[in-house]
PASEBA-1860 file (N, C-alpha, C; in nm, 3 decimals):
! residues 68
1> XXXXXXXX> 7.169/1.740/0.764/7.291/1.755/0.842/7.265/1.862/0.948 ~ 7.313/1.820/1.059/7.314/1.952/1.187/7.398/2.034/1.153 ~ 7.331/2.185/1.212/7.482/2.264/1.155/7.588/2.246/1.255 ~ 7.574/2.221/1.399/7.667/2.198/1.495/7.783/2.069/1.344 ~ 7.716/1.966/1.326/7.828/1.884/1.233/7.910/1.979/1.085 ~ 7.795/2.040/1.017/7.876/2.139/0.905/7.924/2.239/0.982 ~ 7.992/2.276/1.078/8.044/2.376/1.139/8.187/2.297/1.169 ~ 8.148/2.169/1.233/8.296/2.092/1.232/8.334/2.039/1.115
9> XXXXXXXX> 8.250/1.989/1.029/8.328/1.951/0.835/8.418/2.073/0.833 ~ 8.325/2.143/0.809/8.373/2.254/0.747/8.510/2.379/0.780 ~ 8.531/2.295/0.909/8.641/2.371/1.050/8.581/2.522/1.034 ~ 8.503/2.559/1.072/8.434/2.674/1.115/8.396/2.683/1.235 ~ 8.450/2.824/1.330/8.401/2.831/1.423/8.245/2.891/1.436 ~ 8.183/2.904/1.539/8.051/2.970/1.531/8.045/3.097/1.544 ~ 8.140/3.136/1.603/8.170/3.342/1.561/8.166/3.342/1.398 ~ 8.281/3.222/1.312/8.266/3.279/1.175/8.153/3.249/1.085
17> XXXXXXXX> 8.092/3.152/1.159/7.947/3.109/1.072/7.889/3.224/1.077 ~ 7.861/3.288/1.216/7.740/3.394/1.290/7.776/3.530/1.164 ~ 7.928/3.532/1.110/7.942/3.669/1.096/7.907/3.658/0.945 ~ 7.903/3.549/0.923/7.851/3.496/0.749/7.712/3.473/0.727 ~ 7.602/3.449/0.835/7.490/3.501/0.815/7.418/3.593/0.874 ~ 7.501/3.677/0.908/7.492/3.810/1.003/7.330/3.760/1.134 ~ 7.425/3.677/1.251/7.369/3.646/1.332/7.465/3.663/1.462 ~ 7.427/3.680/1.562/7.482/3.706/1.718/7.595/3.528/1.749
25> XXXXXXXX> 7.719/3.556/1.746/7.780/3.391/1.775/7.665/3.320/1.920 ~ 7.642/3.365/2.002/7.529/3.318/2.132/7.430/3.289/2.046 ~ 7.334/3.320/1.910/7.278/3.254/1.859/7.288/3.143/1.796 ~ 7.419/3.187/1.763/7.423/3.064/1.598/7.478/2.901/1.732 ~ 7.497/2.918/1.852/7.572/2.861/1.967/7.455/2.778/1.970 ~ 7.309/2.852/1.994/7.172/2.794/2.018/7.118/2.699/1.934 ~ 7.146/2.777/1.790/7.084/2.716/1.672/7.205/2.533/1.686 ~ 7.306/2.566/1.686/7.349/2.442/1.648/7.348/2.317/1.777
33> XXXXXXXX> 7.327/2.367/1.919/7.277/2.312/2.077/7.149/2.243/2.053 ~ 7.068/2.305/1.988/6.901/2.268/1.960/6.825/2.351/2.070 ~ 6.930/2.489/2.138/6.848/2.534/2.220/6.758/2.654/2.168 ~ 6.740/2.656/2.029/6.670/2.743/1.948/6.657/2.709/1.836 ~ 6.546/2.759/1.778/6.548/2.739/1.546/6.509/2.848/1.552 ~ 6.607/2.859/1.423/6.631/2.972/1.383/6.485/3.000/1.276 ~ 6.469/3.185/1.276/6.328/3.239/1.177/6.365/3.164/1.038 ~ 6.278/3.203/0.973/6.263/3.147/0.841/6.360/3.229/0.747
41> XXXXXXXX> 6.390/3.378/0.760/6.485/3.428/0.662/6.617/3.383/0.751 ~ 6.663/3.368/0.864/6.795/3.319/0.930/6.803/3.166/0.843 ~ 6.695/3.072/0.856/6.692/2.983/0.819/6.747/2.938/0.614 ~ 6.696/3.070/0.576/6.703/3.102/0.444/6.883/3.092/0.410 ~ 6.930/3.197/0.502/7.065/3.224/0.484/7.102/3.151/0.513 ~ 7.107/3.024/0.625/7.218/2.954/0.652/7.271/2.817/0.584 ~ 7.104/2.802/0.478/7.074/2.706/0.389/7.193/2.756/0.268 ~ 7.153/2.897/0.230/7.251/2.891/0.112/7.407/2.924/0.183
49> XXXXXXXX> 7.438/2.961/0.288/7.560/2.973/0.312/7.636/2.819/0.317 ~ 7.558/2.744/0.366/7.606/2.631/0.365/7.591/2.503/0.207 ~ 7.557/2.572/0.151/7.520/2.524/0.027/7.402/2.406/0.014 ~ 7.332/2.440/0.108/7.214/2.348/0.130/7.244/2.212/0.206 ~ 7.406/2.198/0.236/7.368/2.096/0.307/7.285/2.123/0.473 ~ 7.271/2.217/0.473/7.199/2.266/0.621/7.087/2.323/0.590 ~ 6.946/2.200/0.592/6.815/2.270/0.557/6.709/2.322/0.690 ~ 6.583/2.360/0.648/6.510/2.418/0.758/6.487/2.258/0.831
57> XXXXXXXX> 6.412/2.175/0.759/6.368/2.048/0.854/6.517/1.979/0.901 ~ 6.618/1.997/0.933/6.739/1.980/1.023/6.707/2.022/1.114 ~ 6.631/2.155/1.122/6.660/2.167/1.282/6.512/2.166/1.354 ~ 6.445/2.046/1.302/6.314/1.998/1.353/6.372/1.853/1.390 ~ 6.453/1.784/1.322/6.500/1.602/1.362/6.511/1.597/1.442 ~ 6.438/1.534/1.549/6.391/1.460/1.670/6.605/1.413/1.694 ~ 6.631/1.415/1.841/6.736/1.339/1.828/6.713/1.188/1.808 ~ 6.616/1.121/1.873/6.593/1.009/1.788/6.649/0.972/1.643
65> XXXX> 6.606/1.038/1.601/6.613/1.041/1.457/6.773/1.072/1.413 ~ 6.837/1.147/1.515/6.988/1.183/1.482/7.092/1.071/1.503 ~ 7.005/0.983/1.630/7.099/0.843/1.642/7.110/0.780/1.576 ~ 6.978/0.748/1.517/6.975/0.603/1.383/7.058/0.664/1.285
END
């Protein structure tokens, strides 16, 4: 799952995601755009904040791959 989509399930804005894995909202903005991936411990936290439905290889899926 993209987190841009568990951010809308979940009705979360990206200020309150950012402040739940103590990240900058202009980041967590990037991370869910695809205009950044996030490090491996950011990546760590946002997995369990989200209860794993938001893993590290999410934010490697080709959009290709997001259409099908």
């Amino acid at each position: 799952m993209t987190l841009s989509d568990y951010l809308a399930e979940a009705g979360l804005t990206r200020a309150a995601f950012a402040a739940r894995v103590r990240a900058h909202p202009i980041t967590v903005s990037k991370w869910a755009t695809g205009r950044a991936v996030p490090r491996p411990a950011q990546m760590h936290r946002i997995a369990q904040e989200t209860g794993g439905a938001v893993q590290p290889a999410d934010f490697y899926t080709s959009d290709l791959q997001r259409a099908s």
